[in-house]
KESE-154373 format. One record per residue: residue in three letters; y, z, x of N, C-alpha, C in turn; chain. Coordinates in Angstrom, 2 decimals, padded with zeros to 5 digits. Example, Ala and Ser with C-alpha at 12.3 -4.5 7.8 and 13.67 -1.06 7.14 Angstrom:
BEGIN
ALA; -005.69; 007.80; 013.19; -004.50; 007.80; 012.30; -003.30; 007.80; 013.20; A $
SER; -002.25; 007.08; 012.85; -001.06; 007.14; 013.67; 000.03; 007.87; 012.90; A $
END
This chain:
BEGIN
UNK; -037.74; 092.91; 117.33; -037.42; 093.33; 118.68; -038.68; 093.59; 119.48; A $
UNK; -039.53; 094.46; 118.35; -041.12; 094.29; 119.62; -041.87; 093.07; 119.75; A $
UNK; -041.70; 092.32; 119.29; -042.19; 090.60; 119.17; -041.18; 090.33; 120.71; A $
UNK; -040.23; 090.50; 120.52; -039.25; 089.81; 121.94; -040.10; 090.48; 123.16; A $
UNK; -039.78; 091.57; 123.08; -040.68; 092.51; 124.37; -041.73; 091.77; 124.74; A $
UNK; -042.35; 091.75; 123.77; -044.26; 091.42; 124.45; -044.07; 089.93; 124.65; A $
UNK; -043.17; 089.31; 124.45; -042.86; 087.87; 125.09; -042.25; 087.74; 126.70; A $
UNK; -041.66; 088.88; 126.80; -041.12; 089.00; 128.75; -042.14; 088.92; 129.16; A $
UNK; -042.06; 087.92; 129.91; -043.29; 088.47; 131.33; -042.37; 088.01; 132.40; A $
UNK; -042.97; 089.20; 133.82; -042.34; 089.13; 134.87; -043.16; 088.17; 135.53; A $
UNK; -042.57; 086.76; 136.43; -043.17; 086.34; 136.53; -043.41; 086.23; 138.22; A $
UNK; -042.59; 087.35; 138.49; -042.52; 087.01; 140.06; -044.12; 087.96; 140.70; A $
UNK; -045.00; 087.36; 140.73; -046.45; 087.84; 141.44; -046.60; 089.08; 142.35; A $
UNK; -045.47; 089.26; 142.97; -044.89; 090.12; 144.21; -043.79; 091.86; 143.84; A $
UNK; -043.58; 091.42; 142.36; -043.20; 092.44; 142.41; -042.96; 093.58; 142.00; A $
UNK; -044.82; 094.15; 142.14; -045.35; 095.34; 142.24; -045.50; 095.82; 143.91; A $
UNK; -045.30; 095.09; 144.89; -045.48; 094.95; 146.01; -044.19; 095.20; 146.36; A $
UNK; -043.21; 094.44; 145.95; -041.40; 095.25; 146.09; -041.57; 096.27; 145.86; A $
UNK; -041.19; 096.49; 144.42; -040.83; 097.61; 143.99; -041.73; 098.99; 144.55; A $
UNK; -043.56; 098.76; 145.41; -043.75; 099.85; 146.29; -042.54; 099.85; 147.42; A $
UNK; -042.18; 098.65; 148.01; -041.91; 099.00; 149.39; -040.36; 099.77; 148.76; A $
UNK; -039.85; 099.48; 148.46; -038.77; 100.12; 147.26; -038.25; 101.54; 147.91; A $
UNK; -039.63; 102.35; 147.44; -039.99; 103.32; 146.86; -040.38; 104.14; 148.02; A $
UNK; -040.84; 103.16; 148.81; -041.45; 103.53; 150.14; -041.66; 102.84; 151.43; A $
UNK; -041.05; 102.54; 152.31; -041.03; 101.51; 153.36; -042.46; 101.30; 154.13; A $
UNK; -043.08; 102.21; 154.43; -044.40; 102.33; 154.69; -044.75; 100.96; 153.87; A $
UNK; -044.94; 101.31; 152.44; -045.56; 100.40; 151.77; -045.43; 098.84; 151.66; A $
UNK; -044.35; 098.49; 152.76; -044.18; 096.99; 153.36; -044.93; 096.14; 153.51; A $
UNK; -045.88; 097.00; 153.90; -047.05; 096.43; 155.04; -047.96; 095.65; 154.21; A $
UNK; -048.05; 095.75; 153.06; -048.89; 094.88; 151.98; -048.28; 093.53; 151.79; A $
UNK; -046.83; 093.45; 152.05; -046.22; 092.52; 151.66; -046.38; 091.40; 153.17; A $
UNK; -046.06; 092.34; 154.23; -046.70; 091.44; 155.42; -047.62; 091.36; 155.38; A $
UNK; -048.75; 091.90; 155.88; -050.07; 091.32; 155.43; -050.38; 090.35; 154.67; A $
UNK; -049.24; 090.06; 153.67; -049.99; 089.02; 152.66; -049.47; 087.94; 153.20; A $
UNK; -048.06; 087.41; 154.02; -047.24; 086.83; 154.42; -047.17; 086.45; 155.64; A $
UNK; -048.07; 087.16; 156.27; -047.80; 087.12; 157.77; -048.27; 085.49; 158.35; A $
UNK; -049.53; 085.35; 158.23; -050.08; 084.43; 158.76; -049.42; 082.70; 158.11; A $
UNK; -048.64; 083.25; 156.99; -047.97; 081.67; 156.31; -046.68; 081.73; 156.82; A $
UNK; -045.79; 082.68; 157.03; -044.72; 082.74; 157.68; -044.69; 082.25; 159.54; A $
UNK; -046.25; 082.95; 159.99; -046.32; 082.47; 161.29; -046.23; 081.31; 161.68; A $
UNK; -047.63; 080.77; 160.44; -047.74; 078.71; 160.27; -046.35; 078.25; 160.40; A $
UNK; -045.51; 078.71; 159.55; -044.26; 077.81; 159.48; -043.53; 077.92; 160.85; A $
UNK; -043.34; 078.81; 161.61; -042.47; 078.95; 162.61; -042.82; 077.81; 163.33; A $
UNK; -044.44; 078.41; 163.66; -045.27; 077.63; 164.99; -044.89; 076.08; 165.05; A $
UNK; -045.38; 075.44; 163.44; -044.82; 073.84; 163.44; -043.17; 073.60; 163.21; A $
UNK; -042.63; 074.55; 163.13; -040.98; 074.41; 162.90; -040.93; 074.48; 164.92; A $
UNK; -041.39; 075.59; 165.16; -040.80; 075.19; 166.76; -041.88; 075.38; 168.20; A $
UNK; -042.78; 074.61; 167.69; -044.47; 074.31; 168.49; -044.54; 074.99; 169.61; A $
UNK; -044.36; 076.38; 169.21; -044.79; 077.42; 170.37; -045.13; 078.75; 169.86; A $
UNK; -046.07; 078.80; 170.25; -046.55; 080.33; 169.98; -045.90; 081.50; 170.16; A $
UNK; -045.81; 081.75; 171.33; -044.46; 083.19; 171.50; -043.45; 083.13; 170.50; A $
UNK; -042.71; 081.76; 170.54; -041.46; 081.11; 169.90; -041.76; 081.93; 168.36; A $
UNK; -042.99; 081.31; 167.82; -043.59; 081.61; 166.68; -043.80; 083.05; 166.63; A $
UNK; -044.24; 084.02; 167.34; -044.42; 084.96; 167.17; -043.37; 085.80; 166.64; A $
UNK; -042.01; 085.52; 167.60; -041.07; 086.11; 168.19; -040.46; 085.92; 166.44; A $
UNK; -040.46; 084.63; 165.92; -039.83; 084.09; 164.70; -040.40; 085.01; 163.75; A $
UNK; -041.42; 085.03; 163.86; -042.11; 085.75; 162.64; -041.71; 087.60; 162.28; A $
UNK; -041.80; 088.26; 164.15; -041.35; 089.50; 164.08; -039.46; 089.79; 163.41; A $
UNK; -039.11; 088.68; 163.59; -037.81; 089.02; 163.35; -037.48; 088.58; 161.97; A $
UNK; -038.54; 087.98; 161.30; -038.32; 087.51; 159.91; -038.58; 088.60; 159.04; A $
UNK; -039.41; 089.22; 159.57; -040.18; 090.25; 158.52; -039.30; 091.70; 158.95; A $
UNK; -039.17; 091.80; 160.07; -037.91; 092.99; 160.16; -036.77; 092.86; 159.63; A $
UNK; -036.06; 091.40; 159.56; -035.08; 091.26; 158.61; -035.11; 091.25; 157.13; A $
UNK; -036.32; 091.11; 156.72; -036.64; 091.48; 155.14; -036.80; 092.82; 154.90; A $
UNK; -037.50; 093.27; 155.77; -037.66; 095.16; 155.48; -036.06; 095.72; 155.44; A $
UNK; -035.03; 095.62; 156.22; -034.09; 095.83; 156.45; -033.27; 095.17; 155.09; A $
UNK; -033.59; 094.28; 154.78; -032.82; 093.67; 153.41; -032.93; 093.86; 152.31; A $
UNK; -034.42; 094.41; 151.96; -034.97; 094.56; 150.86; -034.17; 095.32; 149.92; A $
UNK; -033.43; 096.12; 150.27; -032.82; 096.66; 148.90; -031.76; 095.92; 148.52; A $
UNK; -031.75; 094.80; 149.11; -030.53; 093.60; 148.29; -031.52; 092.32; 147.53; A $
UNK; -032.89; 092.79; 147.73; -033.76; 091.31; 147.28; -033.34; 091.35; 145.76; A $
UNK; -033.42; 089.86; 145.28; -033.14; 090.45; 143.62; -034.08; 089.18; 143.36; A $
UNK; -034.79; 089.33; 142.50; -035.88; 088.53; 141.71; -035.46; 087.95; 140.65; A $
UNK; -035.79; 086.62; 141.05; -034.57; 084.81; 140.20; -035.92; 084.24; 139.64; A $
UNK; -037.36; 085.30; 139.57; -038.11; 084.07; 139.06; -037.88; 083.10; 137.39; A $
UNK; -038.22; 082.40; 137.00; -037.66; 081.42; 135.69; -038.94; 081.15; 135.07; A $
UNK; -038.76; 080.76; 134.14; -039.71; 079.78; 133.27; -040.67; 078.96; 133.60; A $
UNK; -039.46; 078.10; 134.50; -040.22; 076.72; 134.11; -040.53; 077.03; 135.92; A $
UNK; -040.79; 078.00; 136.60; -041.58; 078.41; 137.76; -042.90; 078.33; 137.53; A $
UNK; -043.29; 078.84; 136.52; -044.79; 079.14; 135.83; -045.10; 080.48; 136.47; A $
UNK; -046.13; 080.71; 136.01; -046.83; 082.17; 135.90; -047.11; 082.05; 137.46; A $
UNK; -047.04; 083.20; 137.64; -047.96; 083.31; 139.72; -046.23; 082.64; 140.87; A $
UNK; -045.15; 082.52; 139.74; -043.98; 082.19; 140.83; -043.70; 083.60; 141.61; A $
UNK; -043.62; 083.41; 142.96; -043.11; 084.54; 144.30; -041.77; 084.21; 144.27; A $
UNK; -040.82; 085.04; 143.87; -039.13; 084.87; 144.38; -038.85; 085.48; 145.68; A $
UNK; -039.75; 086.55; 145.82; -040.00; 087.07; 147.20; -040.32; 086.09; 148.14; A $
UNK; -041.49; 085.63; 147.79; -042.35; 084.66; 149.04; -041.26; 083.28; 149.37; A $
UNK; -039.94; 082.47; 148.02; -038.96; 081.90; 148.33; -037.80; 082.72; 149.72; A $
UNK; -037.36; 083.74; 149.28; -036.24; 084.31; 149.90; -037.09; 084.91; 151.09; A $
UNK; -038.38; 085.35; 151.82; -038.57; 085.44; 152.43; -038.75; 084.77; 153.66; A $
UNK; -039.03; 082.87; 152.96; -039.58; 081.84; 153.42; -037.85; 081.04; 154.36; A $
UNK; -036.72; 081.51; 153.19; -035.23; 081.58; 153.40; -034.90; 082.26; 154.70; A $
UNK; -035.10; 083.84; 154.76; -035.12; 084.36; 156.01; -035.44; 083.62; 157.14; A $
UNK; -037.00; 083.05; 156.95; -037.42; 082.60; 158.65; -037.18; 081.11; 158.59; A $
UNK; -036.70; 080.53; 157.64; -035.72; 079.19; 157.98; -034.49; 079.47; 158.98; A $
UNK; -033.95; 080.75; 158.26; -032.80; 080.97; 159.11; -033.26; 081.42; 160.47; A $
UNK; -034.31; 082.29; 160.70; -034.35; 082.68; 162.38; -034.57; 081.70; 163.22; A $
UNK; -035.80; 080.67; 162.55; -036.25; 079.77; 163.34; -034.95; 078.92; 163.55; A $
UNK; -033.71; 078.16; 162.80; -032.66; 077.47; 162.99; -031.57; 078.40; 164.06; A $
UNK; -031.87; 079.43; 164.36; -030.85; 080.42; 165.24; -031.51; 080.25; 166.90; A $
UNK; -033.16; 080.05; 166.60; -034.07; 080.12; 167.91; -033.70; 078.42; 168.48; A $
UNK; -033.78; 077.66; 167.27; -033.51; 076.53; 168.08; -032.18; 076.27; 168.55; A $
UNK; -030.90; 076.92; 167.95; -029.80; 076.64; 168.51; -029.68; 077.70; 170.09; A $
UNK; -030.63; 078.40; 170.36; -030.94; 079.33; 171.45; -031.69; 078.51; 172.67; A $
UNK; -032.42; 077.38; 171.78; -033.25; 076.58; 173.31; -031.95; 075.76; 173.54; A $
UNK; -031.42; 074.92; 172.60; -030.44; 074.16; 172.91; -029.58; 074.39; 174.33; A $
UNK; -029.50; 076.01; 174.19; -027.93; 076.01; 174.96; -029.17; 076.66; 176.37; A $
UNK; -030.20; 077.31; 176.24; -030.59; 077.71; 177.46; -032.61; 076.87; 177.34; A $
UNK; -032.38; 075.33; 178.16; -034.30; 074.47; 177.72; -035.00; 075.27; 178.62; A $
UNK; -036.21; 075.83; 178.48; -036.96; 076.11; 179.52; -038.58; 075.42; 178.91; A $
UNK; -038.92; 075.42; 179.84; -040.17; 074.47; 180.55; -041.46; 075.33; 179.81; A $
UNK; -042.61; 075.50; 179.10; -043.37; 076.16; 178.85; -043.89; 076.68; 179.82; A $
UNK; -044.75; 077.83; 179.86; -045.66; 078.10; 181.02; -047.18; 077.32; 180.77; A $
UNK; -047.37; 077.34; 179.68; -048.71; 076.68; 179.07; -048.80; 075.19; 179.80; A $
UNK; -047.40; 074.77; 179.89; -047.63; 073.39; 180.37; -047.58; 072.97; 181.90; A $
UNK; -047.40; 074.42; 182.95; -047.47; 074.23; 183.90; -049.07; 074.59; 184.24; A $
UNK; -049.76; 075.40; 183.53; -050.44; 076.04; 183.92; -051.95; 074.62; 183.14; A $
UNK; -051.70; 073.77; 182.36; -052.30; 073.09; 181.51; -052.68; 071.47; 182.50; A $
UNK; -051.56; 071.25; 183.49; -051.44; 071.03; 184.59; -052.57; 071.16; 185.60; A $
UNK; -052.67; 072.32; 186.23; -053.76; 072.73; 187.04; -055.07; 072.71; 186.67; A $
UNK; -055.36; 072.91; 185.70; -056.73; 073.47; 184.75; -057.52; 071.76; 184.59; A $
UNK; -058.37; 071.74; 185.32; -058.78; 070.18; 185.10; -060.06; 070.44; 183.57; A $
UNK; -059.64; 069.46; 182.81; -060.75; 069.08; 181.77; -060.71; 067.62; 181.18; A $
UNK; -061.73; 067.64; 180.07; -061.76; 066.35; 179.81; -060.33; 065.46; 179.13; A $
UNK; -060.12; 064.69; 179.77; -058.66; 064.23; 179.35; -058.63; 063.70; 177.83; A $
UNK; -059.86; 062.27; 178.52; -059.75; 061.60; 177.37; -060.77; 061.82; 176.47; A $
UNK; -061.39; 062.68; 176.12; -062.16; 063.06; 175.29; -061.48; 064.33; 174.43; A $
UNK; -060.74; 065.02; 174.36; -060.22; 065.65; 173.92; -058.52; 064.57; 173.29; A $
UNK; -058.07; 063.84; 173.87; -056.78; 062.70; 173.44; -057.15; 062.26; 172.39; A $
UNK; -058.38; 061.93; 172.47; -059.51; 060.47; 171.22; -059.85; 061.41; 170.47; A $
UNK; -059.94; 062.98; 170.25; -060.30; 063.48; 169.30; -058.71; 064.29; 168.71; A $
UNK; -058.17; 064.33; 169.08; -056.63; 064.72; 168.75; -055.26; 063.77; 168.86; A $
UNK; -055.40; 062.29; 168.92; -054.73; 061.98; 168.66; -053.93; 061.18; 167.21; A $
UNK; -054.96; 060.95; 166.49; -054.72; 060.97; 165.20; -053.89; 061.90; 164.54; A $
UNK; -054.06; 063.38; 164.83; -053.07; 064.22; 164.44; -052.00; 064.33; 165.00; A $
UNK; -051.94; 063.87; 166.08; -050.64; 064.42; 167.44; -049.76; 063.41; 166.88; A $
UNK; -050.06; 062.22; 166.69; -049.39; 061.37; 166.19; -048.80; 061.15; 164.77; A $
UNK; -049.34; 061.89; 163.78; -049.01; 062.38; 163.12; -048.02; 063.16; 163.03; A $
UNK; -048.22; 064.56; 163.71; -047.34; 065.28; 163.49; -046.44; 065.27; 164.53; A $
UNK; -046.08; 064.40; 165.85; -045.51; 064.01; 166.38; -044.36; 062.99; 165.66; A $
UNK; -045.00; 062.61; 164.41; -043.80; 061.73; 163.67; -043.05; 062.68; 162.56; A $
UNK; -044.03; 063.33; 162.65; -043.07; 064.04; 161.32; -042.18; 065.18; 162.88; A $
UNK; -042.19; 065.38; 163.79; -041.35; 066.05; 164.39; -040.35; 065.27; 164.60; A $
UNK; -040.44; 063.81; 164.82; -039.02; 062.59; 164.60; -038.45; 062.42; 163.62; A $
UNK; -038.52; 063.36; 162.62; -038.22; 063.07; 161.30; -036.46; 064.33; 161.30; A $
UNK; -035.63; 063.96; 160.58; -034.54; 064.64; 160.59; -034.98; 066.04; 159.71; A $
UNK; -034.28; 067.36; 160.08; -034.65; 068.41; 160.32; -034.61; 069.07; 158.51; A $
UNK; -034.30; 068.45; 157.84; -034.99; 068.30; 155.91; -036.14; 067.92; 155.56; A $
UNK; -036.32; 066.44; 156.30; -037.42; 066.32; 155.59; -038.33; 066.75; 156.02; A $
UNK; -038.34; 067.47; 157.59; -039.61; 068.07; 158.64; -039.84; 069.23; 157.72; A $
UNK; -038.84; 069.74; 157.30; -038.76; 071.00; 156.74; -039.29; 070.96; 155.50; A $
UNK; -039.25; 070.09; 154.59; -040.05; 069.66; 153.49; -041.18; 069.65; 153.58; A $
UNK; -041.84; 068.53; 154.31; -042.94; 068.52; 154.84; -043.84; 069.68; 155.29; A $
UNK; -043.44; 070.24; 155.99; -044.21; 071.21; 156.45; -044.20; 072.36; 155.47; A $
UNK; -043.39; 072.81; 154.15; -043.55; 073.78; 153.55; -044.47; 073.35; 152.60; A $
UNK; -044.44; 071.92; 152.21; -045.25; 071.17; 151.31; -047.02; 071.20; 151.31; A $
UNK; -046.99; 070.71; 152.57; -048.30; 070.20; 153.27; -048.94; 071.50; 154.19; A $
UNK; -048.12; 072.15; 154.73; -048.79; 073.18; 155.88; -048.91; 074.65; 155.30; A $
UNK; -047.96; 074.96; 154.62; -047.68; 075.87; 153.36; -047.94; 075.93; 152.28; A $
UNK; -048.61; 074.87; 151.58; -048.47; 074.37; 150.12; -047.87; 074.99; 149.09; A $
UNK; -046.68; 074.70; 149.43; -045.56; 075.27; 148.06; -044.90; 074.42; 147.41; A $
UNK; -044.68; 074.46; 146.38; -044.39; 074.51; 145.17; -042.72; 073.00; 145.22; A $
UNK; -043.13; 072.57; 144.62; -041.71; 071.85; 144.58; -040.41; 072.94; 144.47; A $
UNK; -040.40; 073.78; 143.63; -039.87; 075.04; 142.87; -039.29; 075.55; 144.24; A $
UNK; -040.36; 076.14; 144.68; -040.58; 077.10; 146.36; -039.46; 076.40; 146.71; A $
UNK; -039.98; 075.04; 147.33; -039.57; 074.48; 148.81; -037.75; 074.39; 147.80; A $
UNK; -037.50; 073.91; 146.99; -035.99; 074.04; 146.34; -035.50; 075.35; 147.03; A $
UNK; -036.26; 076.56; 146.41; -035.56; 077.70; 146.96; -035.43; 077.73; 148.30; A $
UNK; -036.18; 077.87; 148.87; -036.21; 077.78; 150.37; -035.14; 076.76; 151.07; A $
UNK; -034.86; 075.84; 150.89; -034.32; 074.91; 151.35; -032.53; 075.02; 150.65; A $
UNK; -032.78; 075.04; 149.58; -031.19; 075.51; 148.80; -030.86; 074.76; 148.61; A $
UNK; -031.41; 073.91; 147.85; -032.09; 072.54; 146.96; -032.36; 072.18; 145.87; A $
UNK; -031.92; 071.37; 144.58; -032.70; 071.26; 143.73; -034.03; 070.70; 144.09; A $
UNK; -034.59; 070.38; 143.14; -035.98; 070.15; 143.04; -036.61; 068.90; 143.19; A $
UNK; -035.53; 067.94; 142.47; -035.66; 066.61; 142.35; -035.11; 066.35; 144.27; A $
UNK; -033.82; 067.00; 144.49; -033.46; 066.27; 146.08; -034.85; 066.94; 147.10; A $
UNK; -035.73; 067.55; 146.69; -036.81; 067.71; 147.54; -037.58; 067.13; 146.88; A $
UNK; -037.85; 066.54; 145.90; -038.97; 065.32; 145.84; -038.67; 064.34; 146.69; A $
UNK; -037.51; 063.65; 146.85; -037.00; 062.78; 147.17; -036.91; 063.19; 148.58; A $
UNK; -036.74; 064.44; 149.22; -036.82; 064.28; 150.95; -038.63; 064.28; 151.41; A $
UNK; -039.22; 064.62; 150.39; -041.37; 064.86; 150.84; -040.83; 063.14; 150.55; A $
UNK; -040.84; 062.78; 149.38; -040.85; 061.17; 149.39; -040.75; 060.30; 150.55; A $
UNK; -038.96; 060.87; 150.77; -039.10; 059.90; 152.03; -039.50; 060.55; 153.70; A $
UNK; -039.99; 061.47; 153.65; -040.51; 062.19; 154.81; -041.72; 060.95; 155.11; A $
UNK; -042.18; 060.89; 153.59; -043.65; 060.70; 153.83; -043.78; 058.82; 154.20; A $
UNK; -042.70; 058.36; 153.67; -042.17; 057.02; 153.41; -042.46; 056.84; 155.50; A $
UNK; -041.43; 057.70; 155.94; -041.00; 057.47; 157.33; -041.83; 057.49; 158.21; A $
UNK; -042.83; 058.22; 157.96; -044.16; 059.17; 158.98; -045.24; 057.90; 158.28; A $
UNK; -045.26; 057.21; 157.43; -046.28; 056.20; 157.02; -045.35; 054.98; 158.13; A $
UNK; -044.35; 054.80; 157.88; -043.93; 053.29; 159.01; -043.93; 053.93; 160.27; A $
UNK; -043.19; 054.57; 160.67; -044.02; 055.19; 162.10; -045.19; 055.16; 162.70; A $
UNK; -046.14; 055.45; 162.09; -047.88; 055.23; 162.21; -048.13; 054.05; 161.96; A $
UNK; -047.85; 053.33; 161.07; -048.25; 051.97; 160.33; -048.66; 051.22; 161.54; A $
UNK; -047.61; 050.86; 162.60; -047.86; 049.97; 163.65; -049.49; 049.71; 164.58; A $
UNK; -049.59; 051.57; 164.39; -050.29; 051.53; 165.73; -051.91; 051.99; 165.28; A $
UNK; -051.92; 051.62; 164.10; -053.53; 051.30; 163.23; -053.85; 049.95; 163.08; A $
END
């Protein structure tokens, strides 16, 4: 029986960091801090606006503080050592806000201010195009991409998580998210292909 014991290991990385905020809500703040700026990334390229992003991020992490005493930790085996079940179900949360924000532009589009104001502001056009369009175009294709595999993509590549992760996150096996980065990447290569 003590042979079994010293064979558990917890493998979820995060949760000594729960079990403070647990204990103590104050003690959250370690868990944002650690989260903040990868949760932000994701919003920003899920819905290419900053406020948008901001706004996504404050309401992701207030909805986890608020949830936390229902989080329950699914890490596994074959996760490997250093798996976050937290950093999955958290990543779950701001899938869901950001999919609530976009069904929010849907019904009411408004116009950026950045782009009226981006407008007036004279600078170099094409010297700044020729140094950013390689990426724009890029990630301009993966924004034509149907709203899985964008979502793949970007947890993959902008996030770098985990086949494992992006399953959880997505509510997915593992293999149908190989197969959506696959063909994300399949689609965003013929898209570009032409115009090299």
């Amino acid at each position: 029986m003590a042979g079994e014991e010293r064979r558990l290991v917890h493998l979820d990385r995060d949760r000594s960091l729960v079990e403070a905020a647990l204990r103590d809500p104050a003690r959250f703040d370690a868990l944002y801090r650690k989260y903040l700026a990868q949760v932000y990334s994701y919003a920003y390229y899920e819905l290419g606006d900053h406020h948008d992003a901001e706004d996504a991020t404050e309401r992701t992490f207030l909805l986890a503080l608020n949830a936390l005493p229902r989080f329950q930790e699914r890490a596994r085996p074959q996760d490997g050592d250093g798996a976050s079940t937290f950093r999955v179900w958290l990543f779950q949360i701001a899938r869901n806000v950001v999919a609530n924000l976009r069904r929010g532009r849907r019904r009411r589009p408004e116009a950026p201010l950045e782009a009226a104001a981006g407008l007036a502001a004279p600078h170099d056009v094409e010297g700044e195009a020729s140094r950013r369009l390689e990426a724009h175009d890029a990630w301009a294709a993966v924004d034509r991409l149907p709203d899985d595999r964008r979502r793949a993509l970007t947890l993959r590549f902008v996030e770098e998580m985990s086949t494992a992760e992006i399953a959880g996150v997505l509510g997915r096996s593992e293999g149908a998210v190989r197969v959506l980065i696959h063909r994300g990447l399949r689609a965003v290569a013929r898209d570009l292909g032409p115009r090299t």
